[in-house]
N, C-alpha and C positions, 0 to 999 in steps of 0.2 A: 519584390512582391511581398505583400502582406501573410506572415502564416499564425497559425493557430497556436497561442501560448497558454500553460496552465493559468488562469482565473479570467478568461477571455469569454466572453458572451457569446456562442454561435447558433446558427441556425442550423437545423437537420433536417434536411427534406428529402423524403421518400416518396408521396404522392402528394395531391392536393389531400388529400384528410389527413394527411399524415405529416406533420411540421412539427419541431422541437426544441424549442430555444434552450437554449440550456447553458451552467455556468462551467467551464472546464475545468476536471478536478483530480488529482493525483487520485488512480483509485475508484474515478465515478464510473458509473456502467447507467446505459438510455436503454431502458427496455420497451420493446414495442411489440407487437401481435407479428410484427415479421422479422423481429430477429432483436439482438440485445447487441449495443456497441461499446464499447470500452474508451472509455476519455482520453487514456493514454493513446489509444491508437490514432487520435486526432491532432494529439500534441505534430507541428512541423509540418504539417499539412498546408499547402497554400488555396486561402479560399476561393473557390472553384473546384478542387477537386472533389472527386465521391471516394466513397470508401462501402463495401462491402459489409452489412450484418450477418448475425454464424448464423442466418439461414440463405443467406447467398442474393439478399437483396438489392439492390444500388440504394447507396444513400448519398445525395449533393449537402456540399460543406457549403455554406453560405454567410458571408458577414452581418448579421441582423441591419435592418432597415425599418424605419418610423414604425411604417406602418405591421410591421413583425410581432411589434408589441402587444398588441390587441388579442394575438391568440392565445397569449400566454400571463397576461396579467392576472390578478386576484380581482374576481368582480363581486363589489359588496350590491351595488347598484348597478343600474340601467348606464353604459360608456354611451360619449359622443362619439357615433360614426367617425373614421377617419375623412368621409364625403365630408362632413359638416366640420371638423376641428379643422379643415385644409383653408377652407372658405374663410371661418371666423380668424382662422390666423393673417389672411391674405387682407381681410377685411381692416385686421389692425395698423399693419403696419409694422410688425414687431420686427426688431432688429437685433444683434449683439451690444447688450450692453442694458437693455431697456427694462423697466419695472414696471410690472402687472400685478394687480389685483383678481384673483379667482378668486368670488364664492360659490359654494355648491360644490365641492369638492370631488365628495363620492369616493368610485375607486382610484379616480386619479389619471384615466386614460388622458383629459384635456393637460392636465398639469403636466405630464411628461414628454407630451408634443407641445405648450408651451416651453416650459424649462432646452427642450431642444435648440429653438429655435432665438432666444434671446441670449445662450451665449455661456463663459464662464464668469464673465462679468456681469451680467443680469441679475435679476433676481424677481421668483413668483412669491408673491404673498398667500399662501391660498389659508380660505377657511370657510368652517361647517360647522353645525351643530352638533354633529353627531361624531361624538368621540370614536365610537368603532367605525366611520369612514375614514376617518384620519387615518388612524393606525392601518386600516388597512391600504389608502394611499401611500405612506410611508415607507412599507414592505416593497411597494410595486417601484417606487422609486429607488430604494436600497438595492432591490434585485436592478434594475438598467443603470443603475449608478450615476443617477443627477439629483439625489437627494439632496447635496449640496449647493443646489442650486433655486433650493424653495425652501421656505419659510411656511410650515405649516401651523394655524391656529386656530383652537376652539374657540368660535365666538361667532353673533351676530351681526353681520355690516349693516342690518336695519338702523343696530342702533349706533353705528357709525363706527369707524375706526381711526388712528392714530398712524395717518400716513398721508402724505402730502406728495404734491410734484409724479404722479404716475403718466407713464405713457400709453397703459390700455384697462380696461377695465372687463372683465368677462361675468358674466350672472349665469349661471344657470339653476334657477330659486323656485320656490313654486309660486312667488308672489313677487316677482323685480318693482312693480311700480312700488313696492314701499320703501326699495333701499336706491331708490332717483338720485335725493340729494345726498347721500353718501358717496356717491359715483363722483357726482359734481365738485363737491367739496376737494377728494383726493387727485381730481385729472387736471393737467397741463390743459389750459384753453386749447381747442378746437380739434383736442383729442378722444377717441373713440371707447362708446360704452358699447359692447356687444353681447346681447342677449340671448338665450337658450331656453325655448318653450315645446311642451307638446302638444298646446291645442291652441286653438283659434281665439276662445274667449281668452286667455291668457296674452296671447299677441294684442286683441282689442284693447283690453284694461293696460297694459304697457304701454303702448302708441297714446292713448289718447292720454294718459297721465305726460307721456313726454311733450304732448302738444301743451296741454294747461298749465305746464307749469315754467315753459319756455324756458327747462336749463339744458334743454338738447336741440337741435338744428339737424336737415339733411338726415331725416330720419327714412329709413327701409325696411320691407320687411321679405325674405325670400326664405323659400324651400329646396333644395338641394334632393335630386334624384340621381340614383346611379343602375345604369344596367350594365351587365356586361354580355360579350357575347363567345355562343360556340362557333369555332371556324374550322370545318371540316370542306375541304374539296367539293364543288358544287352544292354544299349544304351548310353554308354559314349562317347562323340567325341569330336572335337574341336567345339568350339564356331563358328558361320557363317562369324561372326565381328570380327576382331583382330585391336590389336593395330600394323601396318604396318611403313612404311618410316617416321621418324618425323626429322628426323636430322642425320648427320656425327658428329663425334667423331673425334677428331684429337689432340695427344697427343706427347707431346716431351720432352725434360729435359735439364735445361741450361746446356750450354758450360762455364768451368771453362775462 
């Protein structure tokens, strides 16, 4: 069985509001409103078990999971849901080994559910305008440790970039129909450009720019809804809160 080593990435779960990823460290101490735990005391520990805070709380040791990430990243911007990064990932195709283009960078939550999923051989290209999204992409990547497996750069894919033979293309831009044939240009024939919108007019001017200009086919466009629910003994129902409107989905596939 798997246990807990110093510089090992774990999860600390005390309640639902209370989760704590954190990096294990000769000497670190996790302080919380219900007690403070000591690093060392996690060292040898097999994930699964809990450990007690000095105020006598249960804490479960947990291996961090994709979707763990999202509570703990640096957000400079607005992340894609993990509902919508599941979908546009499934949407692509992506495999071990494969090369994607991400623009719109932000804080980097899609880039590290890419980079997950495409492997130690892969590699994401991502870029933005905005120098302080990088960097702080960057950090969030250094802390889960696949920085190595993205290529981050300042620049505009409007006005095209210097990459050829890709297997997926992701946007999430405030303007995708302008960076079309940049897509075109870098993808494998009858491989998938997937876009990331928050409104409607944004989806329209998209879609109809990929019809006129006929370098994309098999074009879609969906929104992704998530509820979850409580299940109490004769009183199960949906949760009050749901995860609602976060973004359009707009999916196509180049034209040979």
């Amino acid at each position: 069985m798997s246990v807990v080593k110093y510089g090992d990435n774990v999860l600390v779960y005390i309640d639902e509001k209370r989760r704590f990823l954190i990096k294990v460290k000769s000497g670190g101490i996790l302080g919380t409103d219900k007690g403070f735990i000591k690093h060392d005391e996690l060292v040898g520990k097999t994930y699964g078990d809990s450990i007690k805070t000095s105020q006598g709380f249960k804490a479960y040791i947990y291996k961090p999971l994709l979707i763990d990430y999202q509570y703990v990243i640096t957000r400079k911007t607005q992340i894609i849901y993990p509902k919508d990064a599941a979908f546009m990932i499934y949407l692509s195709g992506l495999k071990p080994g494969a090369k994607v283009l991400e623009a719109g960078v932000g804080s980097g939550f899609l880039t590290i559910s890419l980079a997950n999923f495409v492997g130690d051989t892969g590699k994401i290209y991502g870029f933005d305008i905005n120098p302080k999204h990088l960097q702080v992409a960057r950090e969030n990547l250094e802390k889960i440790g696949l920085l190595d497996r993205v290529v981050l750069n300042e620049g505009d894919v409007r006005k095209g970039v210097e990459l050829s033979d890709l297997d997926a293309v992701f946007y999430d831009l405030p303007d995708p129909w302008n960076a079309l044939e940049t897509a075109y240009k870098i993808l494998k024939p009858s491989h998938p450009i997937i876009v990331y919108v928050p409104t409607v007019n944004q989806v329209e001017k998209t879609v109809i720019a990929m019809r006129k200009n006929k370098l994309f086919e098999d074009i879609h466009v969906y929104e992704i809804l998530l509820r979850e629910y409580d299940v109490e003994e004769g009183a199960t129902r949906p949760k009050t809160t749901m995860i609602g409107h976060t973004g359009y989905i707009v999916f196509g596939r180049r034209s040979k």
